[in-house]
MARVO-999330 format. One record per residue (C-alpha): residue number from 0; x, y, z. Coordinates in nm, 2 decimals. Each point is the difference from the previous one (the first is absolute). Layout:
N
SITE   k      X      Y      Z
SITE NUM      X      Y      Z
...
END
This chain:
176
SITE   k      X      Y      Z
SITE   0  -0.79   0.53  -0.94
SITE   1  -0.02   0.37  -0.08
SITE   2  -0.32   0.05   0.27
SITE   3   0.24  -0.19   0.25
SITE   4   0.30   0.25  -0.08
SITE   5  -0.27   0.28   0.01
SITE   6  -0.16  -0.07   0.32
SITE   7   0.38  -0.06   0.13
SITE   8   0.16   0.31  -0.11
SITE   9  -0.30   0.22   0.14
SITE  10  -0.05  -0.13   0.34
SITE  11   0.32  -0.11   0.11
SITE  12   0.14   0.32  -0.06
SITE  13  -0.33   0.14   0.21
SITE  14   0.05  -0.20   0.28
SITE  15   0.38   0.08   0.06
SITE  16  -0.11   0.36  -0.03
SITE  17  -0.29  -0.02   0.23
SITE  18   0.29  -0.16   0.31
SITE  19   0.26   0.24  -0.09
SITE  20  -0.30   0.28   0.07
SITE  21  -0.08  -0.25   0.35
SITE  22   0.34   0.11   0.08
SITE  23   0.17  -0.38  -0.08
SITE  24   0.35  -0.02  -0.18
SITE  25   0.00  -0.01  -0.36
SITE  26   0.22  -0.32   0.05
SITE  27  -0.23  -0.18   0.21
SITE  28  -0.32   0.15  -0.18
SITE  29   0.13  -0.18  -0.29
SITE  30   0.04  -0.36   0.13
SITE  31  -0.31   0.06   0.20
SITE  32  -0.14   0.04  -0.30
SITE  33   0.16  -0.29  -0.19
SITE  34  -0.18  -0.21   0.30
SITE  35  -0.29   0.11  -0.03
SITE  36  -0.04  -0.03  -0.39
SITE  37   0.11  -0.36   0.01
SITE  38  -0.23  -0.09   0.32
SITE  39  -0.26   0.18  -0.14
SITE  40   0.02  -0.26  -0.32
SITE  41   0.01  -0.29   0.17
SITE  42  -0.24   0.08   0.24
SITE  43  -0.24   0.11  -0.33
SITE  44   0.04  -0.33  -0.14
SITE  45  -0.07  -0.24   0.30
SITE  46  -0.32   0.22   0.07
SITE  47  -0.11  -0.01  -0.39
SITE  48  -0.19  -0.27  -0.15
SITE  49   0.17  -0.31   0.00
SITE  50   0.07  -0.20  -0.32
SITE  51  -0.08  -0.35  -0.07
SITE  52   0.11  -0.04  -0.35
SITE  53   0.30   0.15  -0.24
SITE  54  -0.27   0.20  -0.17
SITE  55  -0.14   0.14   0.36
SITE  56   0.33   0.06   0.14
SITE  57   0.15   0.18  -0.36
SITE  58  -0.34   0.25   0.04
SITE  59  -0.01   0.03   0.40
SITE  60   0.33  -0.02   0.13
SITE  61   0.22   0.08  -0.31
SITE  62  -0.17   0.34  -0.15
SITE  63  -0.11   0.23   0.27
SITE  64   0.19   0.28   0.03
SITE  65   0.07   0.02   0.43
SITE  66   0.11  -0.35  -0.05
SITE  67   0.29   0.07  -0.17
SITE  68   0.10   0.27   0.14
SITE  69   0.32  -0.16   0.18
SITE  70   0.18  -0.06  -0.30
SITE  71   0.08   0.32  -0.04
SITE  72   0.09   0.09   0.31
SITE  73   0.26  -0.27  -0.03
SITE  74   0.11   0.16  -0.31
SITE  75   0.00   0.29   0.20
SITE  76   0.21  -0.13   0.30
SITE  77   0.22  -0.16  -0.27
SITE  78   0.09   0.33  -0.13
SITE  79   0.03   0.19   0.38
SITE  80   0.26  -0.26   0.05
SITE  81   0.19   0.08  -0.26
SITE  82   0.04   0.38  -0.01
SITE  83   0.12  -0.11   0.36
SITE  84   0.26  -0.22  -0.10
SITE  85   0.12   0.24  -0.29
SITE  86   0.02   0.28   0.29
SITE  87   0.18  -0.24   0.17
SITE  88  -0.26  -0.03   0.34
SITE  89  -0.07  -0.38  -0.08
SITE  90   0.38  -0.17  -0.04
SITE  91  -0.22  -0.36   0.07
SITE  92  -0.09   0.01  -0.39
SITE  93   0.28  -0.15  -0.11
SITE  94   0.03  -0.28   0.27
SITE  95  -0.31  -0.10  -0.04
SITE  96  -0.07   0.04  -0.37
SITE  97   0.11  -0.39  -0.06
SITE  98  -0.23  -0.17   0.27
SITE  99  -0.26   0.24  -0.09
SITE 100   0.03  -0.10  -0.42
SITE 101  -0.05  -0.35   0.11
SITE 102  -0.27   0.05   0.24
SITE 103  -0.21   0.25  -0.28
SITE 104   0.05  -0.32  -0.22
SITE 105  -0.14  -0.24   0.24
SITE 106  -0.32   0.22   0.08
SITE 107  -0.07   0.06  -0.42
SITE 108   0.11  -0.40  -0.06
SITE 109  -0.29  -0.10   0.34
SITE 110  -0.28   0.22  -0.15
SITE 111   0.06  -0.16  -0.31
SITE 112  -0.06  -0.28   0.17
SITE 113  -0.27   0.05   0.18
SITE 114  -0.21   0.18  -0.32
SITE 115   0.11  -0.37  -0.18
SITE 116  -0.23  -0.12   0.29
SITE 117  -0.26   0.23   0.02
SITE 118  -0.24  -0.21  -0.23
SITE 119   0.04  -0.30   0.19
SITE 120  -0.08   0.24   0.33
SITE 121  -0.33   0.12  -0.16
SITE 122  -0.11  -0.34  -0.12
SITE 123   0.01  -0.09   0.31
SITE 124  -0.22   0.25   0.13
SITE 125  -0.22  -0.21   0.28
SITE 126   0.25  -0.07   0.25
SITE 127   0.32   0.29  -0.12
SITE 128   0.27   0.06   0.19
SITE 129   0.06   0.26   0.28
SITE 130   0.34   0.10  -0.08
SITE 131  -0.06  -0.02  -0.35
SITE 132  -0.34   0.19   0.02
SITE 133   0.20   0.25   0.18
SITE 134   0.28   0.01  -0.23
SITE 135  -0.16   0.07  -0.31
SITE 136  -0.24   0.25   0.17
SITE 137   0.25   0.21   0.12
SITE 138   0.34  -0.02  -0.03
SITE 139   0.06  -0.18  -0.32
SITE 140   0.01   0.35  -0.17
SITE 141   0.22   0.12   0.21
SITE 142   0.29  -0.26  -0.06
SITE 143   0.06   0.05  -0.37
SITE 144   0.06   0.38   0.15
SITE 145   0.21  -0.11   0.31
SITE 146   0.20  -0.22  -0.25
SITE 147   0.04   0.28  -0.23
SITE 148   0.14   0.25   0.25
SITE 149   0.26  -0.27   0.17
SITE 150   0.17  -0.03  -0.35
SITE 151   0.05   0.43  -0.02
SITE 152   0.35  -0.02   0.17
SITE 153   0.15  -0.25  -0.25
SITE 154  -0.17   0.08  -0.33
SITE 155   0.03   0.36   0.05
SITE 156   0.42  -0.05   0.11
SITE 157   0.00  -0.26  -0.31
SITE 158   0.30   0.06  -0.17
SITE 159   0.05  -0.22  -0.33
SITE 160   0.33  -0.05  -0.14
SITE 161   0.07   0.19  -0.31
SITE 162   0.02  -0.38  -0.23
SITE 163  -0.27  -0.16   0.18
SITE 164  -0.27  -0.17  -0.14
SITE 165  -0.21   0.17   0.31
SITE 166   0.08   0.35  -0.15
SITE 167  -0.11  -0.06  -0.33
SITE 168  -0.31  -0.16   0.06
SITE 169  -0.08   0.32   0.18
SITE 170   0.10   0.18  -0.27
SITE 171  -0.23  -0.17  -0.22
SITE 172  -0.30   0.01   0.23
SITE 173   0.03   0.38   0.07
SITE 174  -0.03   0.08  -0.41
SITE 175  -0.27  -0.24  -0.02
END
């Protein structure tokens, strides 16, 4: 994780220097960027080496650093959004917020899903599926991320009431 945010932190930072110098707006320098980063991962991990069992795909797909890349550019995104919403450029955050929550919950619940599956996947290994082959190589890293930054409107919005059981539990779990 700390090579990811490493790698991350240096370069992206590089390359949205090196467009604002090729005379592109910062603006558009920094979602040509975001692009990049993420199509840059997935395009790593369909041309690595392809896994054929948990063990194969937790060493190959799983660990190398330009894999995994994307995730923090959606961390990133995330928290470009938001400085535009509390500068009040992106009004949308609030309308969508709810649709979003419940989407981000659907993407984390279906790669949960799918990981449930993956053993059955790689024991079947002599006749595997396309889709699924193609799923776990390279965008089933990506969801849990995807998922992660459609919840951002609502959790960061959440609101607990003062008595609610919601509030005290995170009480609890920030002293812990």
């Amino acid at each position: 994780s700390l090579a990811v945010e490493e790698w991350f932190y240096l370069s992206s930072p590089l390359l949205i220097f090196a467009l604002v110098k090729l005379k592109v707006k910062p603006d558009k320098s920094i979602w040509m960027v975001a692009f990049l980063v993420i199509l840059f991962s997935m395009i790593s991990r369909w041309m690595g080496p392809h896994a054929f069992n948990f063990h194969d795909w937790g060493e190959w797909v799983k660990k190398p650093v330009t894999y995994r890349l994307d995730s923090m550019m959606y961390g990133f995104i995330g928290a470009l959004l938001y400085a535009r919403y509390q500068a009040g450029i992106l009004p949308q955050w609030e309308r969508w917020k709810s649709p979003l929550f419940i989407a981000g919950l659907g993407f984390i619940l279906f790669q949960k899903m799918m990981m449930m599956s993956m053993d059955s996947f790689f024991a079947d290994s002599t006749s595997p599926s396309v889709f699924l082959e193609l799923y776990f190589q390279v965008f089933s890293l990506s969801v849990v991320s995807l998922g992660t930054l459609m919840l951002l409107p609502h959790l960061i919005t959440f609101k607990p009431k003062t008595s609610s059981l919601v509030q005290y539990i995170m009480k609890w779990t920030t002293h812990v």
